[in-house]
N, C-alpha and C positions, 0 to 999 in steps of 0.2 A: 628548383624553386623551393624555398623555405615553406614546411606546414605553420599553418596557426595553431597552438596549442588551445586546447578548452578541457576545460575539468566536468568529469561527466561523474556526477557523485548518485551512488543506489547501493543497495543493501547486499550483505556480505550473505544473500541466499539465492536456493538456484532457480528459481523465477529470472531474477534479475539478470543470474550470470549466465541463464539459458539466451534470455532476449539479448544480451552483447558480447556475445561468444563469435559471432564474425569480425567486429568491432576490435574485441581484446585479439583475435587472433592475426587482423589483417585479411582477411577473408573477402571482402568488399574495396570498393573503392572509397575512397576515405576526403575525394573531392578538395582537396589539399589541407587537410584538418589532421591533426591531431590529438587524438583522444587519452587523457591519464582520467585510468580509471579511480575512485575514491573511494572505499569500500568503509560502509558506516551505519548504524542503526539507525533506521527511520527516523526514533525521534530525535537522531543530531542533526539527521539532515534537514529534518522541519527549521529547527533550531538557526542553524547556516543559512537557510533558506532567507529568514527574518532579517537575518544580516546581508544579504545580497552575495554570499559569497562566490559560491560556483557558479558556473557560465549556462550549467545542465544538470538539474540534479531529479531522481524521484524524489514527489515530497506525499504526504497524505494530503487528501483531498481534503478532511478540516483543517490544515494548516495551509491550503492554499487561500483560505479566508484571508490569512495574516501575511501572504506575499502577493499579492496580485496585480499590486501596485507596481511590484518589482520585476515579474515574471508574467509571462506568457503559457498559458495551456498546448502542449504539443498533442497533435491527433490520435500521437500512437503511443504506446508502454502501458497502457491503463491496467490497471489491476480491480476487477469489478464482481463481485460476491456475486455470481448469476444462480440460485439457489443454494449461499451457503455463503461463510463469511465469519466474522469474530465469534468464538462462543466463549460463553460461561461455564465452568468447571469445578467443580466440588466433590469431596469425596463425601458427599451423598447428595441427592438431587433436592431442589430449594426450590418455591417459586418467587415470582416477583417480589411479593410482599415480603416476603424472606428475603430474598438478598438484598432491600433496599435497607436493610437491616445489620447488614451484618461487612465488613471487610473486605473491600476487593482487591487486590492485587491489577495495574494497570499498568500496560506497555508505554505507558507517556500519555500528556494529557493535550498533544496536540494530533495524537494519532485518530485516523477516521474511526478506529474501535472506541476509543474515547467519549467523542459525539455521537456515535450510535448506540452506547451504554446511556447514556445521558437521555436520548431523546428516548430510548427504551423504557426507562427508569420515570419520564417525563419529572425529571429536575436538573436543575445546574450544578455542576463541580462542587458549589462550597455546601453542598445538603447531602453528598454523598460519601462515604467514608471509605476511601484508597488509599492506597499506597503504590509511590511508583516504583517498578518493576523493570530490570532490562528485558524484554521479551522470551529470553530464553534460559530464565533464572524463575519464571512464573510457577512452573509444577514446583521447585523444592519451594518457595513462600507458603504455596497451600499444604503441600507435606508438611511444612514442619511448624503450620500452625502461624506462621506472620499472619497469614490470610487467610481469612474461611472461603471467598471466592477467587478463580483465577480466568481473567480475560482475556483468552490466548488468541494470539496470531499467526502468520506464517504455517511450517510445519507442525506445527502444535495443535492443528485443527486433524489432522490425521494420526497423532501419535499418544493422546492424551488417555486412553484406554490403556497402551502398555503403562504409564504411571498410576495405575491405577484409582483415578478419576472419574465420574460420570457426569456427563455433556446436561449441563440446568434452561441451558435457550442455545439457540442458533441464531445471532442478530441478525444474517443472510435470509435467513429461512421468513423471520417475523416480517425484514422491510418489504420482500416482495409479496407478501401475506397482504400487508398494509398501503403497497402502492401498487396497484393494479399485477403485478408480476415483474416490473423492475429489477434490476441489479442493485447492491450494495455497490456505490463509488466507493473505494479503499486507497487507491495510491493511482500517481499519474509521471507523468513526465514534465518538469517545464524548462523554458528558456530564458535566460536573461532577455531585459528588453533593450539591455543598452546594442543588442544587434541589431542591425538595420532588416525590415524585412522578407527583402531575398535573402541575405544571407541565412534567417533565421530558416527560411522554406527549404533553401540546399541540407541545413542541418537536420531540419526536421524528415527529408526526405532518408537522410543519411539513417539515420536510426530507425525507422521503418522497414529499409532495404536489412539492415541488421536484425530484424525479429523475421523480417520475412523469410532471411538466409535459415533460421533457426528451424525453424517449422518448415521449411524444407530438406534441414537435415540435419533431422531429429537425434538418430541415435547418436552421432557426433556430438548434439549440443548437450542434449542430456548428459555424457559422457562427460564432457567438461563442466559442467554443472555438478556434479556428483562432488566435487570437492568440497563443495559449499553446505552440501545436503547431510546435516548434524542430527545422528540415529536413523539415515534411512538408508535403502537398500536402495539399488536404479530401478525396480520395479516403483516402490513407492512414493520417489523423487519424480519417475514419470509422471506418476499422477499428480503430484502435487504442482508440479510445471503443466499440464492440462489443464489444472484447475485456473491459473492466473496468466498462462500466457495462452491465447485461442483468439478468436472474433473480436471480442471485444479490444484485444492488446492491439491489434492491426490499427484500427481505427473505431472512437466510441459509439461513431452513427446516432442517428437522431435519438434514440433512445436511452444510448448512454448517455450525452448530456443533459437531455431531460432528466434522468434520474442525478444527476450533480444540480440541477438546478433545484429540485426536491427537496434533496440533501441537506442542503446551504440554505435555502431560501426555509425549510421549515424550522432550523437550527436559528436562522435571524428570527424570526418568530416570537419564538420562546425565548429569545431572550440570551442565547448560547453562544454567539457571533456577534462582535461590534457590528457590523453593518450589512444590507442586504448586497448578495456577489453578484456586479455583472463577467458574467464570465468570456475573455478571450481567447481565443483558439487560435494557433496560428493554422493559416489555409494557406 
């Protein structure tokens, strides 16, 4: 029997390749689907996303403001700041009043780091003074003086001390400070909605069983994960895959999308987001 091909688009780090390491290796059953994997920086895939292009892609949760029309929330892949999450970086430490002042260096401006700068800062995009950033070009901007601030993501939240850098906020640290104890929503998984939906629930079930495979066998996935993991060591990449694949990645449970509804709904607010999100899940 012929598989159906679907383009499953996430980022070239080991988060990502930890949760689809059963997936890329055939490890699972694959329920007659075919999976090419797409390997791309968040803010292309936000980007793609707007376009409808892939079938399954992570995207940031403030960019699913701008696809939702298009896509569907899947229960599991979540990527959620549970005490920690974007920070601000400087070689010397600044506070608010100070960095709204001063240059920041940004991973793209439709990533959740973006909108949680923004709601931090409590103003919009055109009051604040960035420049955009590929994620992992952020340390040399602030070295070399493009940027007085740098808003790192990913591994960058573990490694920004060896560039010698000192950590100005933790957005992680502030939102659940400020929403009862909450997570930072950061990245998610979704689906086209041109699938009908069982099929979307056999998929969604598919890439579940894939993160679940992961975290059941761990040193394996880490180990293939480790290619993707840019200056760390498998000790460090361990952690940094604890940090974003765990509880919440399985499934976001009541509390995770309470905190996307937060997120989103205080971002329409203020004014941040075209409109308020009712948000889909597929079940």
């Amino acid at each position: 029997m012929q598989s159906t091909k679907l383009t499953l688009g996430h980022s070239p780090d080991p988060d990502d390749a930890f949760m689809f390491y059963a997936l890329a290796k055939d490890l699972i059953p694959a329920h007659g689907f075919q999976f090419e994997h797409i390997l791309q920086d968040i803010q292309t895939l936000n980007e793609r996303a707007t376009r409808g292009e892939l079938d399954i892609s992570a995207v940031s949760i403030h960019a699913y403001a701008y696809v939702s029309d298009k896509y569907a929330l899947l229960p599991s892949g979540a990527s959620m700041g549970d005490g920690y999450g974007p920070m601000l970086v400087a070689k010397q430490k600044f506070s608010r009043e100070e960095i709204a002042k001063k240059k920041i260096a940004v991973p793209g401006t439709m990533t959740s780091a973006f909108l949680a700068l923004q709601l931090w800062l409590g103003r919009p995009d055109k009051e604040i003074n960035y420049v955009v950033v590929p994620f992992d070009q952020i340390f040399a901007a602030v070295k070399s003086g493009a940027a007085e601030i740098g808003l790192i993501i990913h591994e960058g939240q573990l490694t920004y001390r060896n560039e010698g850098l000192v950590l100005c906020e933790d957005l992680g640290i502030w939102w659940g400070r400020e929403n009862d104890g909450l997570p930072l929503p950061l990245g998610g998984n979704v689906i086209h909605k041109r699938f009908d939906p069982k099929t979307r629930k056999i998929i969604s079930d598919t890439l579940t069983a894939s993160i679940q495979f992961s975290l059941d066998h761990r040193p394996e996935a880490v180990l293939h994960a480790l290619q993707y993991a840019r200056d760390m060591g498998r000790d460090l990449a361990d952690k940094f895959v604890g940090m974003y694949v765990n509880h919440w990645t399985l499934d976001y449970g009541d509390k995770g999308r309470e905190s996307i509804r937060r997120f989103l709904g205080q971002a329409f607010e203020r004014g941040l987001i075209p409109h308020r999100q009712e948000l889909e899940f597929v079940v």
